[in-house]
C-alpha positions as a Markdown table, in Angstrom:
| # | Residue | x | y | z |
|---|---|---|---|---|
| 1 | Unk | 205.1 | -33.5 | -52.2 |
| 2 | Unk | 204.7 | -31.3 | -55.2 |
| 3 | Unk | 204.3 | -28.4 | -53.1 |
| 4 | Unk | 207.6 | -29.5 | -51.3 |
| 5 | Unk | 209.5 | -29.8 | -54.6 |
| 6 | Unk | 208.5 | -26.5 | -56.4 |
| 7 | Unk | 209.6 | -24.8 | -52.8 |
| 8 | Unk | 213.0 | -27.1 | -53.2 |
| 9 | Unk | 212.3 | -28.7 | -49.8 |
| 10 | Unk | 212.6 | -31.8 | -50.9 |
| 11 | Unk | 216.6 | -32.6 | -51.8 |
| 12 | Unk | 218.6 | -35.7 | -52.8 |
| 13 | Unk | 220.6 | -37.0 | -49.7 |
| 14 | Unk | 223.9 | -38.2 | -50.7 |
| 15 | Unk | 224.2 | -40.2 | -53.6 |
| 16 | Unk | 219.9 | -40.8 | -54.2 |
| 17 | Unk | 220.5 | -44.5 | -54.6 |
| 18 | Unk | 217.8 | -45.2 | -52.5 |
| 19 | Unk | 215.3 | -47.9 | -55.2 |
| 20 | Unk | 211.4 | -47.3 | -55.0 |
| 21 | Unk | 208.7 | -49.0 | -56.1 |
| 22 | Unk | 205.8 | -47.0 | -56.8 |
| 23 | Unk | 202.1 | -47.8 | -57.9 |
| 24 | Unk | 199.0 | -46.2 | -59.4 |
| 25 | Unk | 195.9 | -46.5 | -57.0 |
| 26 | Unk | 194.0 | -47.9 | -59.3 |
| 27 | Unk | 196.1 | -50.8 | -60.0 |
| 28 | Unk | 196.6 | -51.2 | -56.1 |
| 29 | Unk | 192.3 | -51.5 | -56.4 |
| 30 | Unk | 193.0 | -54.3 | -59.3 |
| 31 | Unk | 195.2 | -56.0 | -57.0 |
| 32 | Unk | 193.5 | -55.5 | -53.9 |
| 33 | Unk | 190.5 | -57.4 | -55.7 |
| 34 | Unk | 192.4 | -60.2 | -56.9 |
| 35 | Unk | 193.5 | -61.0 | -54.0 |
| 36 | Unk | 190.3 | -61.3 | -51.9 |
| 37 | Unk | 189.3 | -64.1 | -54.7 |
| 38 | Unk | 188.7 | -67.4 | -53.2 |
| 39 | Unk | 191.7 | -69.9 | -52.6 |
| 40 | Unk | 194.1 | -66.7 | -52.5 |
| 41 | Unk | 196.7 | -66.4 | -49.3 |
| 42 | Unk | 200.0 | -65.2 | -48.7 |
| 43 | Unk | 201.4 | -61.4 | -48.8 |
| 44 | Unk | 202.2 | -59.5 | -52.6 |
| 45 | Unk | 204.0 | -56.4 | -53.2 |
| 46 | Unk | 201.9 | -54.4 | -55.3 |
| 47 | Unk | 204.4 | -52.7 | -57.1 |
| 48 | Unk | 204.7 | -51.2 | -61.2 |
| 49 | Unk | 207.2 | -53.1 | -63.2 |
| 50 | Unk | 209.7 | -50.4 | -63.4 |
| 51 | Unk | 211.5 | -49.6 | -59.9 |
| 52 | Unk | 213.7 | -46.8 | -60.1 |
| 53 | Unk | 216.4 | -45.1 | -57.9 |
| 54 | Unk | 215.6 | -41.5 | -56.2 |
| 55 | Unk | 218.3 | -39.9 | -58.4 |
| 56 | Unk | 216.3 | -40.8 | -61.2 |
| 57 | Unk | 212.9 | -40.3 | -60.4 |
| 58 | Unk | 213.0 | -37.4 | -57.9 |
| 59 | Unk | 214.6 | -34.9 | -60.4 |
| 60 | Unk | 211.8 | -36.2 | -63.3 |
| 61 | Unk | 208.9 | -35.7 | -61.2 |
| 62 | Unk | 210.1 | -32.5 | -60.3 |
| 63 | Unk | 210.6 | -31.5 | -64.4 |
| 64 | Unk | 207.0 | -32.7 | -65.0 |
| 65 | Unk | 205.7 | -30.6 | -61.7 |
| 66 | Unk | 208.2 | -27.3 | -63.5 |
| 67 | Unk | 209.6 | -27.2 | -60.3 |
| 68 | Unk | 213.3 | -26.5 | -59.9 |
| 69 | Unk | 215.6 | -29.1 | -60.3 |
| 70 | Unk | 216.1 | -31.0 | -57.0 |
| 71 | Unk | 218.7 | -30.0 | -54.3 |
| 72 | Unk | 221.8 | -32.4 | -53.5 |
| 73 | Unk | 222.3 | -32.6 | -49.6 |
| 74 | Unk | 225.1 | -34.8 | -48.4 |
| 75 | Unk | 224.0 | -37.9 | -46.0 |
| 76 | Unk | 225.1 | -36.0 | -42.8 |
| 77 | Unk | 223.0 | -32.7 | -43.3 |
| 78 | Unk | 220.5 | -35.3 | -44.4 |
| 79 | Unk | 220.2 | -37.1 | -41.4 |
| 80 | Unk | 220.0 | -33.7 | -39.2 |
| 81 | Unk | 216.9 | -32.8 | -41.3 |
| 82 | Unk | 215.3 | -35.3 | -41.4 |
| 83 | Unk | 216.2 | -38.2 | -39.9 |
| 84 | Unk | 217.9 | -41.4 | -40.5 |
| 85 | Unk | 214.9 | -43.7 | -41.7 |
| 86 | Unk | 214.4 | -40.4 | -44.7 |
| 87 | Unk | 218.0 | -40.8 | -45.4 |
| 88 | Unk | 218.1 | -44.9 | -45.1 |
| 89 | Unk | 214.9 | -44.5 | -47.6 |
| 90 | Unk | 217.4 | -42.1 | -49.7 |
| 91 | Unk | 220.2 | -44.0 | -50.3 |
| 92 | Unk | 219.4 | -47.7 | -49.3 |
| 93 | Unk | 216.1 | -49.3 | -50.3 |
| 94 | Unk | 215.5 | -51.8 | -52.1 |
| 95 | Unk | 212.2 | -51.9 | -54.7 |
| 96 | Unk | 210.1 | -54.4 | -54.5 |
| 97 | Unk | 209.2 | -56.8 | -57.3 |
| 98 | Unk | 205.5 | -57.8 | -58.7 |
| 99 | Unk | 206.3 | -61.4 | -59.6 |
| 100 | Unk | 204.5 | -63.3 | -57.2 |
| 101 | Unk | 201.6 | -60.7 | -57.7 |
| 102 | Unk | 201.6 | -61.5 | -61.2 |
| 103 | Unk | 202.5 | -65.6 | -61.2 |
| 104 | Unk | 199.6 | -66.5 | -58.7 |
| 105 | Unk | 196.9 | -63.1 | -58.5 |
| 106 | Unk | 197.0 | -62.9 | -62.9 |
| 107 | Unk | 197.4 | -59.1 | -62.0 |
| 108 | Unk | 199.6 | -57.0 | -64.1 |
| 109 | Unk | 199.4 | -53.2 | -63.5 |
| 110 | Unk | 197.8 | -51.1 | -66.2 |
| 111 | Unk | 201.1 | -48.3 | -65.4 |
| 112 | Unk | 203.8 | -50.4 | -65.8 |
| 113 | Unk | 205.8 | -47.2 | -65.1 |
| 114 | Unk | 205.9 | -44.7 | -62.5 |
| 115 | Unk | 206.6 | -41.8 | -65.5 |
| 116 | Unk | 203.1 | -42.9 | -67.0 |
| 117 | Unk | 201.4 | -42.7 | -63.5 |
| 118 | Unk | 203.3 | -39.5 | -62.1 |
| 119 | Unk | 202.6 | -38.1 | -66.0 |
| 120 | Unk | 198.7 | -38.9 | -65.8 |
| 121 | Unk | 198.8 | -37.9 | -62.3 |
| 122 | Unk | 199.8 | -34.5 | -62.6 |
| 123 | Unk | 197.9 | -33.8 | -65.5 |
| 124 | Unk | 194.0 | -34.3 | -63.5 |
């Protein structure tokens, strides 16, 4: 992805008000193992606390990697690109929410935000 960005192959269709969840891997582990205690059932999103919207994220992940700033493409152009599910992930999903996760697993992720996690990741 970084690659993509610093090459500016990776644009905001239309508007970017796609929402993501994102998570580190090592709170997915610390989730993962919560759920395989005894009693446990059911389906979590395994999520950070922070979802944001591609518009947001996109263009600060792309600061942090000193790539160029983002491209804007419009929905159409888009959609000949790279699909409709990439522009559907774009412009309409909806984050997930770690409520559940935290109510009945106890789990709380250690990067509550996706800038720590994208910050700490590109620094390794």
């Amino acid at each position: 992805m970084i690659r993509d960005l610093r090459r500016r192959r990776l644009p905001i269709i239309g508007k970017g008000t796609g929402w993501w969840s994102f998570i580190h891997v090592a709170d997915a582990a610390a989730a993962t193992l919560a759920a395989l205690q005894p009693g446990i059932s059911g389906i979590f999103n395994i999520v950070d606390d922070e979802p944001a919207q591609v518009c947001e994220w996109l263009p600060y992940l792309a600061r942090l990697a000193a790539a160029p700033a983002p491209l804007h493409v419009p929905r159409l152009v888009g959609t000949a690109l790279a699909g409709s599910t990439v522009v559907s992930m774009m412009t309409a999903a909806r984050a997930g929410s770690n409520a559940k996760a935290r109510r009945e697993l106890g789990w709380q992720p250690a990067h509550a935000s996706w800038r720590q996690g994208f910050a700490e990741s590109l620094a390794a």
